[in-house]
C-alpha positions in Angstrom: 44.7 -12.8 53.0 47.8 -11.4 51.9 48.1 -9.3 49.0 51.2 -8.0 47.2 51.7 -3.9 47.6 52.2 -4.1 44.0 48.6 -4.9 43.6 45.4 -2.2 44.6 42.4 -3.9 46.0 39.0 -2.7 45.6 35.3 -3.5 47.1 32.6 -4.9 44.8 31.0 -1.9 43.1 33.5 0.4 45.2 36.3 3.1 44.0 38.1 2.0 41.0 35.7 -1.2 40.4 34.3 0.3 37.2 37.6 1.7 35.9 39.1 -1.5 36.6 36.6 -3.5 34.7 36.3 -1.4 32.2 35.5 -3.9 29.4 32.9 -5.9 30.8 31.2 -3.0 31.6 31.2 -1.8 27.6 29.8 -5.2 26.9 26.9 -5.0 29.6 26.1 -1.3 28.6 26.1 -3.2 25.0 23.6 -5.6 26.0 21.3 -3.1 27.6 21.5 -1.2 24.2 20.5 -4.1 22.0 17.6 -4.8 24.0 16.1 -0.9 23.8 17.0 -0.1 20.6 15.4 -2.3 18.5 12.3 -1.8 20.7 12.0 1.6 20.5 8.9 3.3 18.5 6.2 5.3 18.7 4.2 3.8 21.3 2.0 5.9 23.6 0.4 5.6 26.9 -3.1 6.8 28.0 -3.3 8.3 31.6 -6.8 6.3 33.1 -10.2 8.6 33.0 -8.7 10.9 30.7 -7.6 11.1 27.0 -4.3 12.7 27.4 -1.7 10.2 25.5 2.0 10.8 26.8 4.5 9.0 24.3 7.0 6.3 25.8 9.0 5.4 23.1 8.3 2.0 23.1 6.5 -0.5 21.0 4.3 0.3 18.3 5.2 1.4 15.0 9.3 1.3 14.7 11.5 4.0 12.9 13.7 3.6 9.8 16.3 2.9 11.7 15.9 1.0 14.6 13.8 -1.3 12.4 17.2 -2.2 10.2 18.0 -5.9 10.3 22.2 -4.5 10.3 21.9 -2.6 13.3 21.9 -5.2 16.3 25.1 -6.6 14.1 26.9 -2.9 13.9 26.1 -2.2 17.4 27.5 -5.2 19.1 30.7 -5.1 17.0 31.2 -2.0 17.7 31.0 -2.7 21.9 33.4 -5.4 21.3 35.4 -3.1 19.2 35.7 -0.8 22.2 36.0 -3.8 24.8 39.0 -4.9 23.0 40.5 -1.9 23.2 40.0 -0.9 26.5 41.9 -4.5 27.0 44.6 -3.6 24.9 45.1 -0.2 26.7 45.2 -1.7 30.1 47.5 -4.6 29.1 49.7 -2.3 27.4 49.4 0.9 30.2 51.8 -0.7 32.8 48.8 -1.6 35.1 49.1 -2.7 38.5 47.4 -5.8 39.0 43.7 -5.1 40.5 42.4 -7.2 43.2 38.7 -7.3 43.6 38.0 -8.9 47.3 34.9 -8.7 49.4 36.6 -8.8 52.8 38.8 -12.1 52.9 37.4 -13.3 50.1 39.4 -12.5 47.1 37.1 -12.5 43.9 38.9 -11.7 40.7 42.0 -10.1 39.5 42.6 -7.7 36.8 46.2 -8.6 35.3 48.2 -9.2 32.4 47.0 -13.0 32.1 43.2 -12.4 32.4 43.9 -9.2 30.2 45.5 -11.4 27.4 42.7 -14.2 27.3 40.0 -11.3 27.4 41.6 -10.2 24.2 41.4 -13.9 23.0 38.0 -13.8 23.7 36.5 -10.1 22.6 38.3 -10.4 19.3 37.0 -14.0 18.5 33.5 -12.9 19.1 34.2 -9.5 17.6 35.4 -11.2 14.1 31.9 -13.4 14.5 30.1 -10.6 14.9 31.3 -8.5 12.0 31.4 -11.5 9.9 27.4 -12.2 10.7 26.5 -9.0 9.8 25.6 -9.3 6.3 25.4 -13.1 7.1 22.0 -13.1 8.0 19.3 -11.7 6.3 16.1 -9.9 7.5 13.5 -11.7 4.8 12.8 -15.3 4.4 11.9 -16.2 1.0 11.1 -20.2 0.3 13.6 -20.3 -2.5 16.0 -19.6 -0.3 18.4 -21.8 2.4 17.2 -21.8 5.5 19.9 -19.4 6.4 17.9 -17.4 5.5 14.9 -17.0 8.7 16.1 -14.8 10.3 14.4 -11.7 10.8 15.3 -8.2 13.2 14.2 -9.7 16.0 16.1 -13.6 15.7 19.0 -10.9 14.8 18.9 -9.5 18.0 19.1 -12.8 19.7 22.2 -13.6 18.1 24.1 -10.8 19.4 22.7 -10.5 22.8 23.9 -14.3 23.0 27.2 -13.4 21.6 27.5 -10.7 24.2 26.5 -12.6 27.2 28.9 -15.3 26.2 31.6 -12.6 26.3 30.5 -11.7 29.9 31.1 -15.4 30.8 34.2 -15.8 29.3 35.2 -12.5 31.4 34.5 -13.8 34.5 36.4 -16.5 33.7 39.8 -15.5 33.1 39.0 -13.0 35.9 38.1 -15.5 38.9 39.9 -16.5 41.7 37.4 -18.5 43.2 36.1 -21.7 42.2 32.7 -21.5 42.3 32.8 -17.8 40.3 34.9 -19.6 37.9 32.1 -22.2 37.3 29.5 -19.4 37.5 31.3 -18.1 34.1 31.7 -20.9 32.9 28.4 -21.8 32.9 27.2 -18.5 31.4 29.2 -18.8 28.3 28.3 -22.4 28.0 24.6 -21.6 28.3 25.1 -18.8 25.5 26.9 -21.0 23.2 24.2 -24.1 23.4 21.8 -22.1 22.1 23.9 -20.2 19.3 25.0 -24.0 18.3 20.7 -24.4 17.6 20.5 -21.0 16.2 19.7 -22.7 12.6 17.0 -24.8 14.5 15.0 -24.8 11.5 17.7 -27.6 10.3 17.7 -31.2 11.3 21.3 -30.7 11.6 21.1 -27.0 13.6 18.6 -28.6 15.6 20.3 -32.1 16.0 23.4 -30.4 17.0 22.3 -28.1 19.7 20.3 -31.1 21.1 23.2 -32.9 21.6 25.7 -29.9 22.5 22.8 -29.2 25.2 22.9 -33.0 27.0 26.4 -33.8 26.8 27.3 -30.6 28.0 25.5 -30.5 30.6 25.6 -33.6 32.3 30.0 -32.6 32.2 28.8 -29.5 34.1 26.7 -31.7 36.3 29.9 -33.7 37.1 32.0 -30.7 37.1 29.4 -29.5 39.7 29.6 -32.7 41.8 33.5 -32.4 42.3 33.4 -28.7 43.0 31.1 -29.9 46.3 33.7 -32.5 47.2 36.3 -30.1 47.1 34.4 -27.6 49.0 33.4 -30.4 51.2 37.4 -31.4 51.9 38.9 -27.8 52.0 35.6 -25.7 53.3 37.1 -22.9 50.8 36.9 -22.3 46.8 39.5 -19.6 47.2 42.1 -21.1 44.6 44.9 -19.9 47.5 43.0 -21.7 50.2 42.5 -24.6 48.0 46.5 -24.4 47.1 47.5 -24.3 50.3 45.2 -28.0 51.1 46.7 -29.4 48.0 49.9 -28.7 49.1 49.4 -30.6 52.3 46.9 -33.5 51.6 46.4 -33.1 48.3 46.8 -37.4 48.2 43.3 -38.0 49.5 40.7 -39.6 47.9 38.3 -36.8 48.4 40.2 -33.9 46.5 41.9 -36.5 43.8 37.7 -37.3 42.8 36.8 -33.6 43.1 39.8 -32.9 41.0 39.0 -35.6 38.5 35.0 -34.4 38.5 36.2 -30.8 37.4 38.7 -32.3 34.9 35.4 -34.0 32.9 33.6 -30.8 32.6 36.9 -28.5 31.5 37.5 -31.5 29.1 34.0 -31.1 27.5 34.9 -27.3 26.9 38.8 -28.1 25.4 37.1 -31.3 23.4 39.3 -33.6 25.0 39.0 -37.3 24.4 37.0 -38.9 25.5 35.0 -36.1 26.2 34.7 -34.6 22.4 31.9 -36.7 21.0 29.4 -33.8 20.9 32.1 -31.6 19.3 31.9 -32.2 15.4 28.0 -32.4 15.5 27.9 -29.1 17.3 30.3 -27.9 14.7 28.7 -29.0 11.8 25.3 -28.1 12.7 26.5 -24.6 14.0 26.5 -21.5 11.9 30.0 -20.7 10.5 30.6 -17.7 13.0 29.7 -19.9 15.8 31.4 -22.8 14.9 34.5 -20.8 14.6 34.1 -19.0 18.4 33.5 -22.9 19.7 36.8 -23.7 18.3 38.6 -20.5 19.3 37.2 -18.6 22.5 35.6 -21.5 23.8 38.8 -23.6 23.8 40.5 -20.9 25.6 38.1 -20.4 28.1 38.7 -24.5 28.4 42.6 -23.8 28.9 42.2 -21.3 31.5 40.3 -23.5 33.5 42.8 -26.2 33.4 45.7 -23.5 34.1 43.8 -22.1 36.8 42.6 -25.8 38.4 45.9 -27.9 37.7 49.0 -25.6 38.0 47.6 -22.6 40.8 45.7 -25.2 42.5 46.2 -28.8 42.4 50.3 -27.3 42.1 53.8 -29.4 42.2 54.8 -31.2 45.2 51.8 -33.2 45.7 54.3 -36.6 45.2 57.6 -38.4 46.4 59.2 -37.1 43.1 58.1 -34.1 42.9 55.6 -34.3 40.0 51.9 -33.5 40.0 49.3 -36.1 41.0 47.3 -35.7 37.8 50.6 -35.8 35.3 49.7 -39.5 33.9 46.5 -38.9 33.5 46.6 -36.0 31.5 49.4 -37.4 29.5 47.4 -39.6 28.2 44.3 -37.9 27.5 46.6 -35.5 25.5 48.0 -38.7 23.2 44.3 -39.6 22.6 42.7 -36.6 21.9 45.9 -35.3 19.8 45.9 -39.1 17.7 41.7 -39.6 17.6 41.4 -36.0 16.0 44.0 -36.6 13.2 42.7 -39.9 12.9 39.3 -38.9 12.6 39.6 -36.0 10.6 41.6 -38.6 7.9 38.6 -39.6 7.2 36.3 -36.8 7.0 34.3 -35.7 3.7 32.3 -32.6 5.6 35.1 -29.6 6.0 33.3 -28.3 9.4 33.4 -32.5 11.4 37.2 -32.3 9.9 38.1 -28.7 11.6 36.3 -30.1 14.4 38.4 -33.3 14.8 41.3 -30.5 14.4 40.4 -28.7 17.2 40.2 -31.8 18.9 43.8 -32.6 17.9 44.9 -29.4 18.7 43.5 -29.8 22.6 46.0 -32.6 22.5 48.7 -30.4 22.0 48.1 -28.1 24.3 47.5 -30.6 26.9 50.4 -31.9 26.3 52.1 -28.4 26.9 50.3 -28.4 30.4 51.4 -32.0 30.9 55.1 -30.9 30.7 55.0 -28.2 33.2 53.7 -30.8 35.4 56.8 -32.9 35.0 58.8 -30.6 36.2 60.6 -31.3 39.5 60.0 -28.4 41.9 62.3 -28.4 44.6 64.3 -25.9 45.9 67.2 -26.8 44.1 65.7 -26.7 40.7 63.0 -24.2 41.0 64.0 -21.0 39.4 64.7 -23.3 36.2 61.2 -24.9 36.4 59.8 -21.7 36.8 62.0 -20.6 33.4 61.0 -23.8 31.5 57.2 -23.1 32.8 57.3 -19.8 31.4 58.6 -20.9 28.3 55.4 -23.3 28.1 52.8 -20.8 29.0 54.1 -18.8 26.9 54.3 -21.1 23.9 50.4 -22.4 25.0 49.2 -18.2 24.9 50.6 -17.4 21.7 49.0 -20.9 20.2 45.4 -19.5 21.5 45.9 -16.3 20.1 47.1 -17.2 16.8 44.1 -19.9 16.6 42.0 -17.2 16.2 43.5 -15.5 13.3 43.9 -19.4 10.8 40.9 -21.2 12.8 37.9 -18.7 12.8 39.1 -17.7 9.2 38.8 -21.3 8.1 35.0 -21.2 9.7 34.6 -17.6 8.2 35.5 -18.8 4.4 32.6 -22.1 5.2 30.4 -19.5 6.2 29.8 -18.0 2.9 29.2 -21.5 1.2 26.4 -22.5 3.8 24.8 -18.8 2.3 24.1 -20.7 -0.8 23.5 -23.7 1.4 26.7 -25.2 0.8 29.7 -26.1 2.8 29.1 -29.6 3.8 30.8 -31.5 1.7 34.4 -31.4 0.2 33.0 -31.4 -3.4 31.0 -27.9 -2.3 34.7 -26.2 -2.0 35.6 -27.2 -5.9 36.8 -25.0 -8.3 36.6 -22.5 -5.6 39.9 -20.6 -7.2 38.1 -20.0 -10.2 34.8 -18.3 -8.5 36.6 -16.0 -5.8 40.2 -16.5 -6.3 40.9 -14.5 -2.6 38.7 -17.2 -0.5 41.0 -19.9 -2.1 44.0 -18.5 -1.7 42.9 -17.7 2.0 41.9 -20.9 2.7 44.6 -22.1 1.4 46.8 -19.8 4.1 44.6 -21.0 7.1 44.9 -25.1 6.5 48.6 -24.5 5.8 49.1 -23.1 8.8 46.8 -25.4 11.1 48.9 -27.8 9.2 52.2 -26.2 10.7 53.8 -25.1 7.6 56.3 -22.1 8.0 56.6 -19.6 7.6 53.1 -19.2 9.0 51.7 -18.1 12.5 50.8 -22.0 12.8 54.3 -23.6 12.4 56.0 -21.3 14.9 53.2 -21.6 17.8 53.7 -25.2 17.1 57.4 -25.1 17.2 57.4 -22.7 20.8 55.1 -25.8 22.0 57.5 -28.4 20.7 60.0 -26.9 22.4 59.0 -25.8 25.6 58.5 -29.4 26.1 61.8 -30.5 25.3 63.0 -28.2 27.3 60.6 -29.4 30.1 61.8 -32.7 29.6 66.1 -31.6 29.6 65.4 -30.1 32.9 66.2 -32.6 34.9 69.1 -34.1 33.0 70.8 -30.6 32.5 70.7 -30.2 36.0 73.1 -32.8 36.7 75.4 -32.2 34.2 75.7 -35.2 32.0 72.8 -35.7 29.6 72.0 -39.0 28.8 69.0 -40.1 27.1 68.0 -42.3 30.2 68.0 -39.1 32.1 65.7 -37.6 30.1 61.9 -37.2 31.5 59.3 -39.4 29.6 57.5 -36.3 28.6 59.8 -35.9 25.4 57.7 -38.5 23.9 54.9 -36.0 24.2 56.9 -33.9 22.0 57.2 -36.6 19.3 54.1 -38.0 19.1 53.1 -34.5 18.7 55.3 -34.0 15.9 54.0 -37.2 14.0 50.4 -36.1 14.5 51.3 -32.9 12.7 52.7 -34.6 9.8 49.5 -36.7 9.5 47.5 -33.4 9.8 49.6 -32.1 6.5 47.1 -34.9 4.8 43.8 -34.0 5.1 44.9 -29.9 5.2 46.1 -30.4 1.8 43.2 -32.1 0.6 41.1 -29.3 1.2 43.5 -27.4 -1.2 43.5 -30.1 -4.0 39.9 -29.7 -3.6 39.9 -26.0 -4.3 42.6 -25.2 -7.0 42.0 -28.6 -9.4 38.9 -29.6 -9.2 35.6 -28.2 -11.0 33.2 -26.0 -9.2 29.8 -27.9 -8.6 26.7 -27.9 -10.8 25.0 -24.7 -10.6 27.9 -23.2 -8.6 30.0 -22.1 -11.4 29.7 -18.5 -10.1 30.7 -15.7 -7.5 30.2 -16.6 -3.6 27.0 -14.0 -2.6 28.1 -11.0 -1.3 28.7 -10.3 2.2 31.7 -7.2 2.6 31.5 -7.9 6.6 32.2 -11.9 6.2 35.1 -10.8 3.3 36.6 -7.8 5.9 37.0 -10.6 8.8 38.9 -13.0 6.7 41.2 -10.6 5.2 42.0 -9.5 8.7 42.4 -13.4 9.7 44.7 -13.6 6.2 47.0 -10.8 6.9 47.7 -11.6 10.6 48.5 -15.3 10.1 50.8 -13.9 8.1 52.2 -11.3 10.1 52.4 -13.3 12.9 54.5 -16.3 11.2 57.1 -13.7 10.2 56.9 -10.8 13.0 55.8 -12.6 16.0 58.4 -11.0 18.2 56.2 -8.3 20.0 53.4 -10.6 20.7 55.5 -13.1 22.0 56.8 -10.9 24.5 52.9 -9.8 25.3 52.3 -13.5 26.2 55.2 -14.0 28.2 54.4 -11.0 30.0 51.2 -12.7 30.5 52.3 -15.9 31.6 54.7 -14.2 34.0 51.8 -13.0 35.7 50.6 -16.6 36.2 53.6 -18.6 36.8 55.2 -15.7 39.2 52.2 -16.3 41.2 53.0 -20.2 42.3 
């Protein structure tokens, strides 16, 4: 295979493999850490036939410190603290892009685009760790929620999960080969089932996780299923090799079901209609922290998949006009999920199911971002502007994922601290709320303003940069030939529309979370402060001030993601 000279290439394990993957390294030396540590004590061990006892540091009795319930918490927020910014160093160092290839077989690649969604990823879970610190306490006392049973050792599980569904999510925005891609996929997905049952003690914790569990894996099963047929009909998961077949008999029956097998299970993880039944269950039984990382670094694990699958492999050219086989299709499943989420969440009384439905809405939009690049015509003629209008898109679509983080984890982070005094599943349970921690409200308040769109919030212009990138998807065409004409126009402007409209029914239930919270009266026996948690309160104000920052000052991390989507759409 050919690679580029300005990329290095390495061996598995070989020169350079460990500098290059420098952050998922941190986060396996951080999983190794939380399963010694909390083990260590003052166990000792009896050579047979004699009574000489040599000490080995493990089991028995445990020390002060080991034995805190915070530490597993502090230690894993502190490896994603470093994993992050290793990321941000090597995304910001002018790297060369790192090939890692066991002979032909190219394996994963270290550039701007994986670096970006690695940052998506390590700072979602780092804000979930942080934010669970103080979250979950080391005693169980029956007067208290059943938030409350956790002890050292349940604390440790946590954040080992948390970890290994960083790992996953690693691999990947790193693969370049199918089946490595599932393999990561699979290892997040395994992670997050069982941190959606973490409160299993709860009919709902357990309920949820249940049904998370079964729906999610019979998508994988199908996801599985087409990932044969495609091996079967290409012989090759390379996503070149499988390009390259695409490109040239793409029209088969036998990759068109592999490539609508694989869409099923990647729809599970975006909660795409009609894929996104488990979704609000698994959100509303979930601990905040979780539910938060489903909606975030879950979802753009979900995109990257689709990126990776529909516009590297199954790429333009694959029809008479020049468009994508899978465009109608998609375009479709992007109206539903976008219209079924609003519609749904309308209706909603529990403020976790109506973020849910949200994030279902919200995979509509981005779907429909993907949709438009698949519009575009890409021959010769036309193909340095449909590579300019694709940029524009993937663009747009990165800086929407990384701003989700900041307004949609926040919004889970401010719920988490009502379900510690077992509240936060109702509407009623966020009353008054201005009156007992006046900084939760406002900052709610911030985060469903700018789900909502509203500028001049980080939500309204990542909106606006999608709106637009389809338009401009969708003028391509008729520019080209010099005499636009609303007939000329592609069909995928309607995308934009009925993407506007959703967001004006979204402004709806958003704002009734806010009537909620500044004019009505806090429950019975909820008249006072929120309990205390300083980790929980640190992660929102850092949610607060960069939905802020990024509504008004956007301009350097726009420029990141386009960086990072040139390294994907330069590429094709």
């Amino acid at each position: 295979m050919e690679v580029p000279e300005m990329e290095s290439v390495i061996e598995p394990f070989g020169e350079g493999f460990v500098t290059a993957l420098a952050p998922e390294f941190v986060l396996v030396i951080g999983l190794f850490t939380l399963m010694i540590v909390p083990n260590l004590g003052d166990a000792k061990f009896r050579i047979p036939l004699t009574q000489i006892r040599i000490p080995w540091f493990f089991g028995g009795k445990r020390g002060t410190l080991d034995s805190d319930p915070r530490l597993p918490g502090i230690f894993a927020s502190i490896f994603f603290a470093i994993a992050f910014l290793l990321a941000i160093v090597s995304f910001l160092g002018g790297m060369n892009q790192t090939t890692v290839a066991s002979g032909e077989n190219v394996l994963l690649k270290v550039d701007e685009f994986s670096r970006l969604f690695e940052l998506i990823f390590y700072g979602a879970l780092a804000l979930a760790s942080i934010a669970s610190i103080n979250r979950l306490p080391a005693t169980f006392r029956a007067d208290r929620s059943a938030s409350g049973l956790y002890n050292n050792r349940r604390q440790v599980d946590f954040y080992i999960l948390l970890m290994t569904c960083g790992l996953g999510m690693s691999v990947v925005a790193l693969a370049q080969d199918m089946f490595l891609l599932f393999i990561g996929l699979e290892l997040a997905s395994f992670s997050t089932y069982v941190l959606v049952a973490f409160l299993k003690e709860t009919k709902e914790g357990s309920e949820a996780g249940m049904k998370y569990f079964i729906v999610g894996s019979v998508a994988s099963g199908v996801g599985l299923y087409g990932l044969s047929l495609l091996y079967l009909w290409a012989g090759s998961l390379q996503f070149t090799d499988l390009a390259a077949q695409f490109d040239t008999s793409g029209m088969e029956a036998l990759p068109l079901a592999g490539l609508g097998m694989l869409l099923v299970g990647f729809g599970f993880k975006v909660s795409a209609a009609p894929f996104h039944f488990a979704a609000p269950d698994a959100y509303a039984g979930a601990p905040g922290p979780v539910a938060g990382v489903l909606a975030t670094a879950s979802k753009a694990m979900g995109i990257v998949g689709l990126l990776r699958i529909l516009l590297v492999v199954a790429s333009p050219e694959n029809s008479d006009d020049g468009t994508t086989v899978w465009l109608v299709a998609l375009a479709v499943m992007s109206v539903v999920t976008m219209t079924w989420g609003n519609l749904a969440a309308l209706g909603s009384t529990n403020p976790k199911r109506m973020l849910a439905y949200s994030s279902v809405a919200h995979a509509g939009y981005m779907m429909a971002a993907i949709t438009a690049i698949g519009a575009l015509n890409w021959e010769p003629a036309h193909v340095m502007d449909s590579k300019s209008a694709s940029l524009a898109i993937v663009t747009a679509l990165m800086f929407h994922l990384v701003v989700l983080v900041c307004f949609k984890l926040g919004a889970f982070l401010v719920l988490s601290l009502l379900e510690s005094e077992n509240g936060g599943h109702t509407l009623e349970s966020l009353g008054g709320l201005v009156k007992r921690e006046p900084f939760l409200a406002v900052a709610m308040f911030i985060f469903m303003m700018s789900l909502a769109g509203v500028p001049p919030l980080a939500g309204f212009l990542s909106k606006l940069l999608v709106i637009m990138g389809i338009v401009k998807a969708a003028l391509l065409e008729a520019s080209a030939s010099g005499n636009i004409s609303f007939s000329e126009i592609h069909w995928v402007w309607y995308l934009a529309l009925i993407m506007v409209i959703n967001s004006a029914v979204s402004v709806f239930y958003y704002l009734r979370v806010g009537l909620v919270m500044f004019f009505h009266e806090p429950e019975a026996g909820r008249e006072g402060p929120l309990p205390k948690g300083n980790s929980v309160r640190l992660a929102i104000a850092a949610c607060v001030i960069s939905t802020v920052y990024f509504g008004i000052g956007a301009g350097q991390l726009i420029a990141l993601c386009e960086s990072a989507a040139n390294a994907l759409v330069g590429a094709w």
